[in-house]
FIVOPA-197464 format. One record per residue: residue in one letter; chain; y, z, x of N, C-alpha, C in turn; residue number from 1. Coordinates in steps of 0.2 Angstrom, whole numbers. Layout:
<pt><type>A</type><mol>A</mol><n_v>Y</n_v><n_w>Z</n_w><n_u>X</n_u><ca_v>Y</ca_v><ca_w>Z</ca_w><ca_u>X</ca_u><c_v>Y</c_v><c_w>Z</c_w><c_u>X</c_u><seq>NUM</seq></pt>
...
***
This chain:
<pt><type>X</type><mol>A</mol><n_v>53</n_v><n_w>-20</n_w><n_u>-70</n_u><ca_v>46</ca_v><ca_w>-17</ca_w><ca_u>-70</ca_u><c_v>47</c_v><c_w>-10</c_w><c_u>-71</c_u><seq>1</seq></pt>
<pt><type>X</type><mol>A</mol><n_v>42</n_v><n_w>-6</n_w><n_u>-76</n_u><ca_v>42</ca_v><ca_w>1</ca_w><ca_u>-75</ca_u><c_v>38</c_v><c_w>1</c_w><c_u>-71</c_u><seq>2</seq></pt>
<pt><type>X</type><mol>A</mol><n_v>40</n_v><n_w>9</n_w><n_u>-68</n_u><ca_v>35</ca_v><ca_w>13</ca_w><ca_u>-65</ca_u><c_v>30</c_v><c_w>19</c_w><c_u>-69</c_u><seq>3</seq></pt>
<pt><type>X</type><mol>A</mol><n_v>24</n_v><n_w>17</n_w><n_u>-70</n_u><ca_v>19</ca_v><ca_w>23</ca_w><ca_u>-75</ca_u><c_v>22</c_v><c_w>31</c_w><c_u>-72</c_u><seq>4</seq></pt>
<pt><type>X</type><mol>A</mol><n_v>21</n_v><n_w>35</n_w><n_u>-78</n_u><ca_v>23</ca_v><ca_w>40</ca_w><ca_u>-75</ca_u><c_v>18</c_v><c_w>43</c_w><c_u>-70</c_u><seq>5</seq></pt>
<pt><type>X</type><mol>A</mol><n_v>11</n_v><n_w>43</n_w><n_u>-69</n_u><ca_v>6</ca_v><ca_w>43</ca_w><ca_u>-65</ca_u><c_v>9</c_v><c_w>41</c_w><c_u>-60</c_u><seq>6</seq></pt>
<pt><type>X</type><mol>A</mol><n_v>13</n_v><n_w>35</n_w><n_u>-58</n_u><ca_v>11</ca_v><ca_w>32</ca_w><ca_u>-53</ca_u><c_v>18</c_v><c_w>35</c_w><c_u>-48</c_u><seq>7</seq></pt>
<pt><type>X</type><mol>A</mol><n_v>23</n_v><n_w>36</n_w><n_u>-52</n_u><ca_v>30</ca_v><ca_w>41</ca_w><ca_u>-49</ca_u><c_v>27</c_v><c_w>49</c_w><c_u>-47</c_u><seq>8</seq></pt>
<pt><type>X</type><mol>A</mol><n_v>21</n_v><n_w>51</n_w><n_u>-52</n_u><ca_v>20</ca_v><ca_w>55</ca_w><ca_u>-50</ca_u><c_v>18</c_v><c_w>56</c_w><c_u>-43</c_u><seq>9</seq></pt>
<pt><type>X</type><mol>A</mol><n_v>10</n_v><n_w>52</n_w><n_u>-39</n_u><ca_v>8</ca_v><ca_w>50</ca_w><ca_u>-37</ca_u><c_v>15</c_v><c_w>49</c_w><c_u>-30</c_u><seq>10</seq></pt>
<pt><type>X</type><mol>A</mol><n_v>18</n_v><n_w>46</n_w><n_u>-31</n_u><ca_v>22</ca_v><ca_w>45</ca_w><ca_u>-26</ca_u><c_v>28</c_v><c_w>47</c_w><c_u>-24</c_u><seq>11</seq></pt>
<pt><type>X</type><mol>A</mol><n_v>29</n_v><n_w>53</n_w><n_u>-27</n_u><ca_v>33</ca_v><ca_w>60</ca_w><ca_u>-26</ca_u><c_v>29</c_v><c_w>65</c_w><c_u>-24</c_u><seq>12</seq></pt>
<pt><type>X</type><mol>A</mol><n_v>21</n_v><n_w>68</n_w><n_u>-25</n_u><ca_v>19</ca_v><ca_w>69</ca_w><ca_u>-20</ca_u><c_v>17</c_v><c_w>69</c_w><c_u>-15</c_u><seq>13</seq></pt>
<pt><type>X</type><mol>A</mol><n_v>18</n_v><n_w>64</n_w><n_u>-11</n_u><ca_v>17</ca_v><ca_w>61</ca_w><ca_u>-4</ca_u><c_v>21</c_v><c_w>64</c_w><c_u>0</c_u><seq>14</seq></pt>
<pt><type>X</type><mol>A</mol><n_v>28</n_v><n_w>64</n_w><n_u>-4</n_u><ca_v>35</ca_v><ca_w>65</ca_w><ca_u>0</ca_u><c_v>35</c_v><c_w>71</c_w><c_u>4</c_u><seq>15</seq></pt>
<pt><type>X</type><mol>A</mol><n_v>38</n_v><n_w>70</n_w><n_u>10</n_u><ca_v>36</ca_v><ca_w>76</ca_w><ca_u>14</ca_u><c_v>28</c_v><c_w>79</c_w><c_u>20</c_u><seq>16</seq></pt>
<pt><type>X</type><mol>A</mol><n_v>22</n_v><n_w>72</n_w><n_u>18</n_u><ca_v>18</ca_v><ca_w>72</ca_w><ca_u>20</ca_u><c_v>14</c_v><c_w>67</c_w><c_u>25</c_u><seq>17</seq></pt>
<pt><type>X</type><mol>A</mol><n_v>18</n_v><n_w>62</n_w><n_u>22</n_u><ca_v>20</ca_v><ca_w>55</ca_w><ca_u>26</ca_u><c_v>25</c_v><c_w>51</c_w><c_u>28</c_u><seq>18</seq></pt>
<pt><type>X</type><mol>A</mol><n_v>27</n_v><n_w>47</n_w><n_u>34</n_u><ca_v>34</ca_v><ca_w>47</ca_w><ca_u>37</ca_u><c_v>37</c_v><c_w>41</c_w><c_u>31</c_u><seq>19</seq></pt>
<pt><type>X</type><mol>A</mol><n_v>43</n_v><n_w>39</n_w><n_u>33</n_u><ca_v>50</ca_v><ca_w>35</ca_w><ca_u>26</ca_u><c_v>45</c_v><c_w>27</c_w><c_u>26</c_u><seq>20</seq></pt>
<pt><type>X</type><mol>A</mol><n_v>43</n_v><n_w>27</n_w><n_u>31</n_u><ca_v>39</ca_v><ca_w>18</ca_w><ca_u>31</ca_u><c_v>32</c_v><c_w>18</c_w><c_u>26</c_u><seq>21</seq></pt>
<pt><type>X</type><mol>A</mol><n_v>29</n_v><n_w>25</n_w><n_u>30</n_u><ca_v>23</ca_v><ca_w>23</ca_w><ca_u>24</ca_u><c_v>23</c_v><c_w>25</c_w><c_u>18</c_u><seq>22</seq></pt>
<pt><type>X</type><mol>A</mol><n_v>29</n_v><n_w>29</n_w><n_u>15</n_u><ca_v>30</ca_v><ca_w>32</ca_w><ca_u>7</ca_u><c_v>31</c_v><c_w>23</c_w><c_u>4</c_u><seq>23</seq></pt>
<pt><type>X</type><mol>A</mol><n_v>33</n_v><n_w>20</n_w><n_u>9</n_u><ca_v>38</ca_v><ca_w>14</ca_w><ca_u>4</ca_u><c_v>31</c_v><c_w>9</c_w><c_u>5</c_u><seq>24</seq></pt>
<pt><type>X</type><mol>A</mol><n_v>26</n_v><n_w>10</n_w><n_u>8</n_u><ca_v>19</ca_v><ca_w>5</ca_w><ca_u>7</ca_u><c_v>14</c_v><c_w>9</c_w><c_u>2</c_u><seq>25</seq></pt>
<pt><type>X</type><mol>A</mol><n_v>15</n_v><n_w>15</n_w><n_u>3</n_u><ca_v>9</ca_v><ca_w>17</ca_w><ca_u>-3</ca_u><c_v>14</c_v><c_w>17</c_w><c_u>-10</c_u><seq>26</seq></pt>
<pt><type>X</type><mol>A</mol><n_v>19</n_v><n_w>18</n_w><n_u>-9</n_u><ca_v>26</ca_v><ca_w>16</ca_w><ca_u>-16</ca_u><c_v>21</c_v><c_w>9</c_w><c_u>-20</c_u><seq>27</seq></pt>
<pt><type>X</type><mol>A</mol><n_v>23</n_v><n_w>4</n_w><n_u>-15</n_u><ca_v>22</ca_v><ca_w>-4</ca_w><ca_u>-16</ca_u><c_v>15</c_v><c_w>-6</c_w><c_u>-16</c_u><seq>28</seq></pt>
<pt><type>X</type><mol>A</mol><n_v>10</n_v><n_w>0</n_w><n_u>-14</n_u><ca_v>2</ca_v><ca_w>-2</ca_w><ca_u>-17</ca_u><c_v>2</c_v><c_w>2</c_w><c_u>-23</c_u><seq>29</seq></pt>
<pt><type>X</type><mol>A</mol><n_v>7</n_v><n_w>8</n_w><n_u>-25</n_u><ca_v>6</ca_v><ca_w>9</ca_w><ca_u>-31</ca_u><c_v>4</c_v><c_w>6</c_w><c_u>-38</c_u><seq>30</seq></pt>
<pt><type>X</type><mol>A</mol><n_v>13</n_v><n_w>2</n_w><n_u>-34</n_u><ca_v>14</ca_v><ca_w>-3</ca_w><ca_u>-40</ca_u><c_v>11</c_v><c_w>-9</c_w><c_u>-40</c_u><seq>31</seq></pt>
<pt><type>X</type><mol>A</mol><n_v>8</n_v><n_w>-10</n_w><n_u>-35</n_u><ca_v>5</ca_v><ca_w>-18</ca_w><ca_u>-34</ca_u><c_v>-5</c_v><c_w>-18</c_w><c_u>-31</c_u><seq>32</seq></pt>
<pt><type>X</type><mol>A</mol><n_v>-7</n_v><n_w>-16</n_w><n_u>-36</n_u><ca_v>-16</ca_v><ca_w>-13</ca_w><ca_u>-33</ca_u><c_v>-20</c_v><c_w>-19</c_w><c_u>-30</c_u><seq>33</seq></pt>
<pt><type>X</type><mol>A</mol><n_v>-22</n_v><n_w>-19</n_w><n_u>-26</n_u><ca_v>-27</ca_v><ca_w>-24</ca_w><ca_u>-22</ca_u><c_v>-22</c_v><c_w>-30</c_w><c_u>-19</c_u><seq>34</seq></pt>
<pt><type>X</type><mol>A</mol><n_v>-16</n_v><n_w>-28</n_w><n_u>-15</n_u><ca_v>-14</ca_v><ca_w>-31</ca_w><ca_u>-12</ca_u><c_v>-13</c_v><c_w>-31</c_w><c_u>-5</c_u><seq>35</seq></pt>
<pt><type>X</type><mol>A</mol><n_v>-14</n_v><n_w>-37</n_w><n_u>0</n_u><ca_v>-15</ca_v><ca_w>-38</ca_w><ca_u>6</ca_u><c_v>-9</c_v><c_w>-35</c_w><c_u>10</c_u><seq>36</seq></pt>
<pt><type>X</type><mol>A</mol><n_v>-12</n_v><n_w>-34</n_w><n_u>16</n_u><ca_v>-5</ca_v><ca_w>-35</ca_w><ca_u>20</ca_u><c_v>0</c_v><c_w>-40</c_w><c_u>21</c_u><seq>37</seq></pt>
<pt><type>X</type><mol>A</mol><n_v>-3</n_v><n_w>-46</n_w><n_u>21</n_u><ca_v>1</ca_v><ca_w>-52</ca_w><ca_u>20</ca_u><c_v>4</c_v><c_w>-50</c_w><c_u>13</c_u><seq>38</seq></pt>
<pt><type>X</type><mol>A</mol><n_v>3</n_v><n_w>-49</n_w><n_u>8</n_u><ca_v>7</ca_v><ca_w>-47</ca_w><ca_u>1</ca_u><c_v>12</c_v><c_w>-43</c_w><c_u>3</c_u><seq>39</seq></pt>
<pt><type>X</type><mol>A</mol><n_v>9</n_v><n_w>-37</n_w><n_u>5</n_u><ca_v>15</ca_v><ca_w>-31</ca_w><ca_u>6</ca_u><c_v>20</c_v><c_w>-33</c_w><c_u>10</c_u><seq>40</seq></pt>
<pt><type>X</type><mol>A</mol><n_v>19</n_v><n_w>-37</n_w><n_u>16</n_u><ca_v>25</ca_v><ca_w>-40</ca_w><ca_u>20</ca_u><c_v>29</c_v><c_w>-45</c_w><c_u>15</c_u><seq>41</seq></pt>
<pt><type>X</type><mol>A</mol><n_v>26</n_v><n_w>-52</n_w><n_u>10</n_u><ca_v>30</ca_v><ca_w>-54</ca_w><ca_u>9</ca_u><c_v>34</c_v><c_w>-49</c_w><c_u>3</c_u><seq>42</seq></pt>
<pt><type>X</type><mol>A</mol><n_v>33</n_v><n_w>-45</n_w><n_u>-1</n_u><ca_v>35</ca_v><ca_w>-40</ca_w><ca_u>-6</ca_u><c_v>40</c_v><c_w>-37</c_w><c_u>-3</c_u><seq>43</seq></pt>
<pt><type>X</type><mol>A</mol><n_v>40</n_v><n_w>-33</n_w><n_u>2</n_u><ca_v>42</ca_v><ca_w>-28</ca_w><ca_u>5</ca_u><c_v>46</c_v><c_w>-32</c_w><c_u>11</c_u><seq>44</seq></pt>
<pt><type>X</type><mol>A</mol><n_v>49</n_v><n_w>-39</n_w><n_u>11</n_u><ca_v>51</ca_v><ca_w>-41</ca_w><ca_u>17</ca_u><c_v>52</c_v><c_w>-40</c_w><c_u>24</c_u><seq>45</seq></pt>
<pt><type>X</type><mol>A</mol><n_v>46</n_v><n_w>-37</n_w><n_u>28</n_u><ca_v>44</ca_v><ca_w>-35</ca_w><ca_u>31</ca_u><c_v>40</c_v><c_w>-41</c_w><c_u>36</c_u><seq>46</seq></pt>
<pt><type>X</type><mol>A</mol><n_v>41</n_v><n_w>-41</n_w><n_u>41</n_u><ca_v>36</ca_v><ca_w>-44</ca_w><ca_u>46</ca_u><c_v>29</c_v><c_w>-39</c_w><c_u>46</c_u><seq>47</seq></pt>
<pt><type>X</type><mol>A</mol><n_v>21</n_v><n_w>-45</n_w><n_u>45</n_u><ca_v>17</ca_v><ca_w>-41</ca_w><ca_u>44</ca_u><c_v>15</c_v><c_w>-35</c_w><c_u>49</c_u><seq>48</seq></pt>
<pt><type>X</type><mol>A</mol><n_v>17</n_v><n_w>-37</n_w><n_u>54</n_u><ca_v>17</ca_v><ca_w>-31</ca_w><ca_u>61</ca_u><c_v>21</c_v><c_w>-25</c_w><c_u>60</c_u><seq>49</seq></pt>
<pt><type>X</type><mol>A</mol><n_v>22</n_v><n_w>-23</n_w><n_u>55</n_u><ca_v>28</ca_v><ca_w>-16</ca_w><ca_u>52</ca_u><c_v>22</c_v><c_w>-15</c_w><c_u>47</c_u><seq>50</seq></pt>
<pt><type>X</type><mol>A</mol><n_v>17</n_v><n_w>-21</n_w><n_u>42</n_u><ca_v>16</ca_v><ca_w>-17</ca_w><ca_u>36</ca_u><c_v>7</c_v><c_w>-15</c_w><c_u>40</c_u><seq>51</seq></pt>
<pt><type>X</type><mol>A</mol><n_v>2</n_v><n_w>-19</n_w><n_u>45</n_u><ca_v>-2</ca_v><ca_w>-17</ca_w><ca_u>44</ca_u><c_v>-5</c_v><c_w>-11</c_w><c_u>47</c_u><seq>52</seq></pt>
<pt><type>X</type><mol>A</mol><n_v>1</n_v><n_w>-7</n_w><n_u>53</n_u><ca_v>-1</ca_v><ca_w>-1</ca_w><ca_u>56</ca_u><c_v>2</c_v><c_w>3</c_w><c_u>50</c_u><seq>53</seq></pt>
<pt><type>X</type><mol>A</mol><n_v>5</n_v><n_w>4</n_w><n_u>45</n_u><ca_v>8</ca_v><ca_w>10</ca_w><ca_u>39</ca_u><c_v>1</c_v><c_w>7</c_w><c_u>35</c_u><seq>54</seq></pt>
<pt><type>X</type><mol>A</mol><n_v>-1</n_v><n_w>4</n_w><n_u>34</n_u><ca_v>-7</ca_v><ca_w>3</ca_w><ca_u>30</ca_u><c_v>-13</c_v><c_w>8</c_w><c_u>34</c_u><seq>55</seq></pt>
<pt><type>X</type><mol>A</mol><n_v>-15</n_v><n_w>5</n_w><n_u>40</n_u><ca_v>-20</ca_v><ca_w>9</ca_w><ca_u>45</ca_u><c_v>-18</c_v><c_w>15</c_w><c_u>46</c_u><seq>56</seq></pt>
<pt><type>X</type><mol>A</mol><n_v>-14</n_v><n_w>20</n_w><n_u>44</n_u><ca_v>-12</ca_v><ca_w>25</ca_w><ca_u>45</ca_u><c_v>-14</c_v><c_w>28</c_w><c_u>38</c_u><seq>57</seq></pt>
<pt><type>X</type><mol>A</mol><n_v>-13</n_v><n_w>26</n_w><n_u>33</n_u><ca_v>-12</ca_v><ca_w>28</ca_w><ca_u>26</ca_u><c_v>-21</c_v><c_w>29</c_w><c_u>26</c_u><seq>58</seq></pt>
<pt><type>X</type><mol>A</mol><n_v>-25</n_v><n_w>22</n_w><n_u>30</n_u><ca_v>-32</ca_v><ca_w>25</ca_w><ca_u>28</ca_u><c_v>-34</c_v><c_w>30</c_w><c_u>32</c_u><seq>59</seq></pt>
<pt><type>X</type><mol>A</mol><n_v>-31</n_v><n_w>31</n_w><n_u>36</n_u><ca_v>-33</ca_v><ca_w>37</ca_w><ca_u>39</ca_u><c_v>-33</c_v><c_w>41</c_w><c_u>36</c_u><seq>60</seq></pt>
<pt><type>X</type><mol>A</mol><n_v>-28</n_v><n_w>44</n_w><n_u>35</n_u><ca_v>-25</ca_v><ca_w>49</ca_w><ca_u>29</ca_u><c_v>-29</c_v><c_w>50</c_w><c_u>20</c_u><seq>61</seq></pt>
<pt><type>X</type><mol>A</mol><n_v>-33</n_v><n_w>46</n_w><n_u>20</n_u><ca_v>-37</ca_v><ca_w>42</ca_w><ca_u>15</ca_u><c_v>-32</c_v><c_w>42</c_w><c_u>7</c_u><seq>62</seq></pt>
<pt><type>X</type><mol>A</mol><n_v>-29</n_v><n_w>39</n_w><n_u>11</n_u><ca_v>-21</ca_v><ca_w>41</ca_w><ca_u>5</ca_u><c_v>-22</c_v><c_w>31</c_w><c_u>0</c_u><seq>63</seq></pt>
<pt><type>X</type><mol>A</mol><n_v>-27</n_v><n_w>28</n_w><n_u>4</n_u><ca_v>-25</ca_v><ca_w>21</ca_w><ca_u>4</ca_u><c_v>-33</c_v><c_w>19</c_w><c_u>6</c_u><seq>64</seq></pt>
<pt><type>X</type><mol>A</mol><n_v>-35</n_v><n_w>16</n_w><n_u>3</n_u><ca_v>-44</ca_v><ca_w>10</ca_w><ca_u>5</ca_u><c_v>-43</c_v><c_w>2</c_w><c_u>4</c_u><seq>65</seq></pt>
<pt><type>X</type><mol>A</mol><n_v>-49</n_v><n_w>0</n_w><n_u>5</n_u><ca_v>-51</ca_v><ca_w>-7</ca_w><ca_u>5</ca_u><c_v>-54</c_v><c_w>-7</c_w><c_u>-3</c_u><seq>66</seq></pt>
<pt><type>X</type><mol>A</mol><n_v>-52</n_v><n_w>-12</n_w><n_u>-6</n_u><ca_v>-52</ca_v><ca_w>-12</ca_w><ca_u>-12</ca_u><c_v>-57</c_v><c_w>-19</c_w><c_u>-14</c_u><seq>67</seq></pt>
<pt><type>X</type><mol>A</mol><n_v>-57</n_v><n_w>-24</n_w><n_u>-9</n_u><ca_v>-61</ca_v><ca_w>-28</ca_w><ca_u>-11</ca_u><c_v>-57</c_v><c_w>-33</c_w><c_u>-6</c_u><seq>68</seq></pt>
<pt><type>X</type><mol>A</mol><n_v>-58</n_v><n_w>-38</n_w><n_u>-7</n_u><ca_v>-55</ca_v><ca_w>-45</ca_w><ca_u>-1</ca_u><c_v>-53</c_v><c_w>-51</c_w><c_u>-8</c_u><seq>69</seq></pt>
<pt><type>X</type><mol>A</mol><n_v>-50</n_v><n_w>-55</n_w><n_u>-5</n_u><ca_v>-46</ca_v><ca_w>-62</ca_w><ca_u>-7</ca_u><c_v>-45</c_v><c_w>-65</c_w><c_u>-5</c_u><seq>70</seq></pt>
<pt><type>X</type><mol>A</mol><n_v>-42</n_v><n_w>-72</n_w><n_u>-7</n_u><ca_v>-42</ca_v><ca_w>-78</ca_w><ca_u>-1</ca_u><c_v>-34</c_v><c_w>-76</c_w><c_u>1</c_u><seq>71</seq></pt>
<pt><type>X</type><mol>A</mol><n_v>-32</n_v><n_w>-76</n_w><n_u>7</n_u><ca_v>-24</ca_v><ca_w>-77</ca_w><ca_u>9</ca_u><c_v>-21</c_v><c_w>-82</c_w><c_u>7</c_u><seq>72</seq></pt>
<pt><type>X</type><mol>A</mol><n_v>-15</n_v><n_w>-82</n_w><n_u>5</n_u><ca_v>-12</ca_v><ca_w>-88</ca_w><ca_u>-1</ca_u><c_v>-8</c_v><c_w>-92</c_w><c_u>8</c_u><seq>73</seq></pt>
<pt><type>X</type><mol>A</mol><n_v>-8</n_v><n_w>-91</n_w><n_u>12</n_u><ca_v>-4</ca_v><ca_w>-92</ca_w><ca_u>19</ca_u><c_v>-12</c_v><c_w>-96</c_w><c_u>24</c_u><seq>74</seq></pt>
<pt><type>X</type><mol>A</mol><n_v>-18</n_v><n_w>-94</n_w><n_u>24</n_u><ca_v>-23</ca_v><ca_w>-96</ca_w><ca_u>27</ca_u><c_v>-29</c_v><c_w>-99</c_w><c_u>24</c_u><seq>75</seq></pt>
<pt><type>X</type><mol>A</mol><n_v>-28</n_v><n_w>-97</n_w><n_u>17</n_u><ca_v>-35</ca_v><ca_w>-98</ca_w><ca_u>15</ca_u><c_v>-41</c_v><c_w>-94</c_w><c_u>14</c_u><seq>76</seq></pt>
<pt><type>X</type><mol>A</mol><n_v>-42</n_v><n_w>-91</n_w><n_u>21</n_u><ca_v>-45</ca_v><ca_w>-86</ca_w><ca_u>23</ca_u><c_v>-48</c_v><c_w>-78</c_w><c_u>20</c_u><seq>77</seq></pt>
<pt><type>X</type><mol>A</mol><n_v>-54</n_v><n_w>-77</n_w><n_u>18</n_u><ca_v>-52</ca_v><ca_w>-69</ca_w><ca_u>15</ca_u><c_v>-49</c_v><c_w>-65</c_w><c_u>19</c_u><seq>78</seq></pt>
<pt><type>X</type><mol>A</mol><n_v>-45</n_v><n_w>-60</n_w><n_u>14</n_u><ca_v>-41</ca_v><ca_w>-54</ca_w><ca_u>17</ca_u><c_v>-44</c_v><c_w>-48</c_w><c_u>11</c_u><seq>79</seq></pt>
<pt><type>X</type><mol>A</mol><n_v>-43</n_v><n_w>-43</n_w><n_u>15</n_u><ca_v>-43</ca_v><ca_w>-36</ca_w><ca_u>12</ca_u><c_v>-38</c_v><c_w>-36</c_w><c_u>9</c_u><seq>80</seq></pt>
<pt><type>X</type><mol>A</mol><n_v>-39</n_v><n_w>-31</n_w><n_u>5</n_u><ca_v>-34</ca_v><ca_w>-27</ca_w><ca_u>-2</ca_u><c_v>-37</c_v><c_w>-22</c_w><c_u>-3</c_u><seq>81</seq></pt>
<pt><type>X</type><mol>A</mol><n_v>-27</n_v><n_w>-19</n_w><n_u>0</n_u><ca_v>-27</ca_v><ca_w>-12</ca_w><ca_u>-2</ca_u><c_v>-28</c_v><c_w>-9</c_w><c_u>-9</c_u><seq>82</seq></pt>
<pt><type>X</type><mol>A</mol><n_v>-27</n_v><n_w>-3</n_w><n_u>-9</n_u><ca_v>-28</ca_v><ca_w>0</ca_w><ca_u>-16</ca_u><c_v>-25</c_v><c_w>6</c_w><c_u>-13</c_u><seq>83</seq></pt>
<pt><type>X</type><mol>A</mol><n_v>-21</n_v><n_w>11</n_w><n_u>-17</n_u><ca_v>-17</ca_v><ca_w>17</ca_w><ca_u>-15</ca_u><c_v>-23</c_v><c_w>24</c_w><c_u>-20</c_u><seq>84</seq></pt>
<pt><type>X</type><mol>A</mol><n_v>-25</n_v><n_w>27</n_w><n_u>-16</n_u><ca_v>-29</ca_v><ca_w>31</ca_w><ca_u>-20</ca_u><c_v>-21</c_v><c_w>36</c_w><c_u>-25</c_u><seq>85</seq></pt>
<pt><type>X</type><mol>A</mol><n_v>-22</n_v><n_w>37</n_w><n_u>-31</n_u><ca_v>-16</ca_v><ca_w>40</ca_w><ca_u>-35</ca_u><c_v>-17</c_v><c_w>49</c_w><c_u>-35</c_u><seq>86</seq></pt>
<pt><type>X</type><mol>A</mol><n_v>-12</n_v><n_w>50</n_w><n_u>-34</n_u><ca_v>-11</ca_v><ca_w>60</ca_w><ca_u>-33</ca_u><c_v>-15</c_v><c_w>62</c_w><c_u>-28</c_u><seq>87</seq></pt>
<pt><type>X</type><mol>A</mol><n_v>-19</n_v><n_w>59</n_w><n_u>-22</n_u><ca_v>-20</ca_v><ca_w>62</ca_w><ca_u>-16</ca_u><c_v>-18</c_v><c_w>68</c_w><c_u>-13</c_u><seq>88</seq></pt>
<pt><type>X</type><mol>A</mol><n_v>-12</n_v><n_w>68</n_w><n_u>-15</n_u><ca_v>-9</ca_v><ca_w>73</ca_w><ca_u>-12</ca_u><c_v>-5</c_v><c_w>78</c_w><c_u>-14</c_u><seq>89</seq></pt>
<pt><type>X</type><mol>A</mol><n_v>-7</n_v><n_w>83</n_w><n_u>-17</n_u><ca_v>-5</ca_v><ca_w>91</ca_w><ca_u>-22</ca_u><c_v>-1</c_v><c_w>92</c_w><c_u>-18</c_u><seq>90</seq></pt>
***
């Protein structure tokens, strides 16, 4: 898979503004737009209690939003999905 050059851009400015865990979730909502935490954990082989406080923190930062909701492929259930807002950060 490439990575756009927008989207490398995007995610080298970060560097230095948010800690190593959440560069590697806003990295993988770059690459991957309107993705769950259930997604990000199995993506990112992560238990999902690692991926949804770096998610909660990234919106805070508003580096990262709710993008829309989906069924969970695990529940059935709607889940949210993220979206990594692109070059946030000069």
């Amino acid at each position: 898979m490439t990575v756009s050059q927008t989207t490398m851009e995007s995610y080298i400015s970060i560097q230095g503004h948010v800690g190593k865990n959440q560069a590697i979730v806003y990295k993988k909502l770059l690459e991957n737009p309107c993705a769950s935490n259930e997604d990000l954990a199995r993506m990112l082989g992560w238990p999902i209690n690692c991926v949804t406080p770096r998610t909660n923190e990234l919106r805070k930062m508003e580096l990262v939003y709710v993008g829309g909701t989906k069924k969970s492929a695990t529940t059935g259930k709607s889940v949210q999905c993220m979206v990594a807002v692109e070059g946030a950060v000069e």
